[in-house]
N, C-alpha and C positions, 0 to 999 in steps of 0.2 A: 350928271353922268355917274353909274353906280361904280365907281372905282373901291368900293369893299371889297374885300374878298369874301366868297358864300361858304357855304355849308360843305365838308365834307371833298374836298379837292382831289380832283382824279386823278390816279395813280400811271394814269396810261396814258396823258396827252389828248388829242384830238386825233382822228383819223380821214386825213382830204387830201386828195391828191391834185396831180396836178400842177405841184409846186416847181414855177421853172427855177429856183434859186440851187445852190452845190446844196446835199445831204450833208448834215454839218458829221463826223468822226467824235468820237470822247476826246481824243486829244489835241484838235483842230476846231476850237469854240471859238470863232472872234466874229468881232462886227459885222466886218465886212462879208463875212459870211450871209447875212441874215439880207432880207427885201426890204430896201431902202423904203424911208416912207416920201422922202421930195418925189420919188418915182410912181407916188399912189399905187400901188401892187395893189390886187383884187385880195379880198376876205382870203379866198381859200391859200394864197400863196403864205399871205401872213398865219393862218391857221398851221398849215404845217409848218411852220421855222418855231411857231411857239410850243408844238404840241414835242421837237427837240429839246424844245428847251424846259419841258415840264421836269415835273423831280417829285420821287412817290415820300411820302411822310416818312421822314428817316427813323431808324430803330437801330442806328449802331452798329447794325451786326454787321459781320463779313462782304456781304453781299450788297450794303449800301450802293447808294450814287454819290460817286465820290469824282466828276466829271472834270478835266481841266478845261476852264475856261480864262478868258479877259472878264473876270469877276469884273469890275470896274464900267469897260465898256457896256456890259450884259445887263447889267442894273440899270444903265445911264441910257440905255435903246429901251429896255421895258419900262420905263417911267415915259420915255416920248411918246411910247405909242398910246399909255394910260392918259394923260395928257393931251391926244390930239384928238380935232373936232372927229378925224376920218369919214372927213363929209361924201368923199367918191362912191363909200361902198353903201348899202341899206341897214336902215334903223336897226334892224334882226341883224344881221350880219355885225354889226359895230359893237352891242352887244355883247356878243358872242368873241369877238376878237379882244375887247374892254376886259371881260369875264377873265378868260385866259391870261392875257397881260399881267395881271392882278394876280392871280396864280400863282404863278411863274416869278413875279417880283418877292413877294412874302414869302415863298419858298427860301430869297436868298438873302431876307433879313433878319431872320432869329425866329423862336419859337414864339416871341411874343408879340411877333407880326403878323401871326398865323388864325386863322379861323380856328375853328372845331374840325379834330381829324380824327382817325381809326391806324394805330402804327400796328404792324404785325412785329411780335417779338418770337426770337426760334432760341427755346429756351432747353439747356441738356439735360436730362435725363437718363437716369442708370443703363436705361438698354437702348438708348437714342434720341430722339430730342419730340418736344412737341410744340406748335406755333398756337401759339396767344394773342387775340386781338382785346387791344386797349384801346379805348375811347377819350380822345379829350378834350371838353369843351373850352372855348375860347377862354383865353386866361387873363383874367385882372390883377392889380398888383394884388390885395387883399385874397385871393384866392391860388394862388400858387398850389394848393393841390390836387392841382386839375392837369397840373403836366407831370409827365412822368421821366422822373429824374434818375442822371448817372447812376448814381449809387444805389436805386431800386431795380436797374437792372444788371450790373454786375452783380447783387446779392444773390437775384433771381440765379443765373446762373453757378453762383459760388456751392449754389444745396444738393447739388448733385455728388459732391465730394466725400467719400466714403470717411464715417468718424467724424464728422462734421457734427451730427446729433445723433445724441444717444437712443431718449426715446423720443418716438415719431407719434402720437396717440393723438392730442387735442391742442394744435398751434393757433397764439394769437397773435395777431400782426396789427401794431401800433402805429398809428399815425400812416395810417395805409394808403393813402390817395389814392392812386388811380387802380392802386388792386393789384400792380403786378407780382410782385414779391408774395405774398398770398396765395394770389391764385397760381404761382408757379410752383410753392410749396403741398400742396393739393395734389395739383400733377406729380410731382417729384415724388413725394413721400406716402402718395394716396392716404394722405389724412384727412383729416376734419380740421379746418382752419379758419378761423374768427375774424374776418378783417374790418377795423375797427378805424373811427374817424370822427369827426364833428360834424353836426346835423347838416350845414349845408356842402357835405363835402360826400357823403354816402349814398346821396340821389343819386351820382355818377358811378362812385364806388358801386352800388348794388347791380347797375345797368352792365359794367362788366363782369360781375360774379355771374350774373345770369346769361352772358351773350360765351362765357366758355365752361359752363358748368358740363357741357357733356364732353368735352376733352380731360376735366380733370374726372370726371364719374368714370370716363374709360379707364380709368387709371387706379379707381378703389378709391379714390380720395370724394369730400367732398365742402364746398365753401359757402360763406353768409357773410352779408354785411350786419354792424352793427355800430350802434351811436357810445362814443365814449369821450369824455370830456377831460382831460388829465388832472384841471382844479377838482373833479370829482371822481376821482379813480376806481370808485367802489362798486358805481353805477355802470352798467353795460348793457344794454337796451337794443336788442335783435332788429333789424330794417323792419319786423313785421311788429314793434313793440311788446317782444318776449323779452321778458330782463333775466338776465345770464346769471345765478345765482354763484357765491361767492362760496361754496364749495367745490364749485366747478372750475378748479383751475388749472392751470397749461402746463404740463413740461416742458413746452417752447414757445419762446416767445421771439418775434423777429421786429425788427426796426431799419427803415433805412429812409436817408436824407430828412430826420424828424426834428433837427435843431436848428432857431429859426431868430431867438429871441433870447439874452441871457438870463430868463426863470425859465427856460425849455430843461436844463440839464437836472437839474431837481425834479419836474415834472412830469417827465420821463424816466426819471430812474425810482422814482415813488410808483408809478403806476405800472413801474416791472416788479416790484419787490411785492405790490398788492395781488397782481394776477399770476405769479410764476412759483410752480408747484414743491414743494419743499420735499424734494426727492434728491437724491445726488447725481442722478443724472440729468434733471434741469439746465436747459442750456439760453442763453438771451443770443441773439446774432443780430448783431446792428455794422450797418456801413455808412460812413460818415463822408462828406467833400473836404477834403482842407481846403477850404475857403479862408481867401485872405481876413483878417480881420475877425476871424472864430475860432483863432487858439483858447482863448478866454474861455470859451464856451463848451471847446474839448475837454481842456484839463478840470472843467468843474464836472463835466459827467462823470469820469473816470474817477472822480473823489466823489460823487455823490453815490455811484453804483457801489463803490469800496465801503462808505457809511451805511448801505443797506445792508452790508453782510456779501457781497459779492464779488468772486476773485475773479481779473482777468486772466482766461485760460489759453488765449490762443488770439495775437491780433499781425498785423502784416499793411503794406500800403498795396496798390492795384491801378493800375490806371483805364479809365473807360474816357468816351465822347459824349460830350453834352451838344444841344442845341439851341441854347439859351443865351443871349447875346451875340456875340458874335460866333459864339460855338467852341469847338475844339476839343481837346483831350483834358479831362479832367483827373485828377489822382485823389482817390482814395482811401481812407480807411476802414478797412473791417478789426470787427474782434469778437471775440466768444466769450462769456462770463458762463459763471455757475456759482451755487452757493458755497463758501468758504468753506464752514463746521464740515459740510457733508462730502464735497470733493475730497478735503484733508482726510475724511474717516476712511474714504475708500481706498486710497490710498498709502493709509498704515498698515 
């Protein structure tokens, strides 16, 4: 029985009518609601109670599915039906009800239950917003930057805030996984911005530079992936194997959720102080998770950024939604850094 979940999970449900069971309500989700299966209900009956219970790839915003239900029960009816021979209805038909099932289950057990999706992010900009599609392959523990996390897109969001950056010219985005933060700064700032990654982590990066290059081009801005390693900071190697030469460096630099491991805080605050332009308006923006258990790994950035020469200029907490185990609201950190000598000079 193919009880995996496939490729790419519809956002819309199933559409079959016919279904004699009640139309479930957002606020009226239970069991009993749904076509018993001791009753063997035909394919289409169970097809539309699932295609209710579908749920499109969540992106946090506003406008989420955010549905009440008997969580509990909902989980405990879609594992039965995954689970059952459903010998009544035909091979294609069972399939097809298997498929959905599967769907609909992994939907409500975290992101790292999920297949490969396409989340729509509706990110603000100065005179109104523009929607971002982000790609992300199926996630292994060893590869966590294939989903795209809270604090990539509160940041996304956070650029559209006037004084935020000084100057806007050549941004390079650190530890960028899935793109968004990047590709939203493009949009926002209609820059040129460098989103930058390790080699098995920019095949997907590039895949979304190129699936919204023509939303951030309407914009003046424009994005590239490139391979950068932080043991090697110097190195920066274009997706097309053009190497970024090291006079060519950024007045901004952005970062978010890139600390992972206790040598991340060094590694990261070395390879901003290698690429980040020694102007006094250079600005870093990094957003960080208070995650339990990575204070340690906070407080050695912030003394590592300070040992590069770099004063924090502006930081705050933020709270977004993750969907990563069990989910929920996550609280954040943002901050702004610039370089010390030169900030102070402007300032006398």
């Amino acid at each position: 029985m193919p009880h995996a979940v496939s490729e790419e999970p519809g956002t819309g449900g199933v559409a079959h009518g016919g279904c004699d069971c009640r139309l479930l309500t957002t606020a009226d989700r239970a069991v009993f609601d749904l076509p018993q299966l001791y009753t063997k209900p035909p394919a289409k009956q169970l097809l539309q109670a699932l295609s209710q219970l579908s749920r499109a790839p969540p992106s946090w915003t506003d406008g989420d599915d955010k549905r009440d239900e008997d969580a509990t029960g909902i989980a405990q009816y879609l594992t039965g039906i995954v689970a059952n021979g459903l010998r009544w209805i035909s091979d294609e038909e069972r399939e097809e009800v298997w498929e959905h099932a599967s769907r609909a289950l992994a939907a409500r057990s975290g992101r790292s239950a999920m297949s490969a999706m396409t989340r729509s992010f509706r990110i603000p900009v100065r005179d109104g917003a523009v929607d971002l599609l982000i790609h992300e392959p199926a996630l292994t523990e060893d590869n966590l930057g294939f989903k795209t996390w809270a604090a990539s897109y509160l940041l996304a969001k956070r650029l559209h805030i006037d004084g935020i950056v000084v100057e806007s010219g050549r941004m390079l985005e650190l530890g960028a996984g899935t793109g968004l933060v990047g590709i939203a700064a493009g949009a926002v700032f209609g820059a040129e911005v460098v989103l930058s990654d390790l080699p098995e982590i920019v095949g997907n990066l590039a895949q979304n530079v190129a699936t919204n290059a023509t939303v951030v081009e309407a914009r003046g801005g424009s994005v590239s992936a490139a391979v950068l390693d932080w043991r090697d900071p110097k190195v920066l190697v274009g997706h097309g194997e053009e190497r970024v030469g090291q006079t060519e460096l950024f007045p901004v630099i952005l970062a978010a959720d890139s600390i992972y491991t206790p040598e991340h805080p060094a590694l990261l605050a070395r390879a901003v102080a290698t690429w980040l332009a020694p102007t006094a308006g250079a600005r870093v923006l990094v957003e960080l998770p208070l995650r339990l258990g990575f204070e340690a790994e906070r407080l050695a950035f912030r003394e590592e950024m300070r040992g590069r020469g770099l004063a924090l200029l502006d930081e705050g907490e933020e709270e977004g939604r993750d969907d990563w185990g069990n989910g929920g609201v996550v609280t954040c950190w943002y901050s702004v850094w610039g370089w010390v000598t030169l900030v102070e000079d402007t300032s006398n």
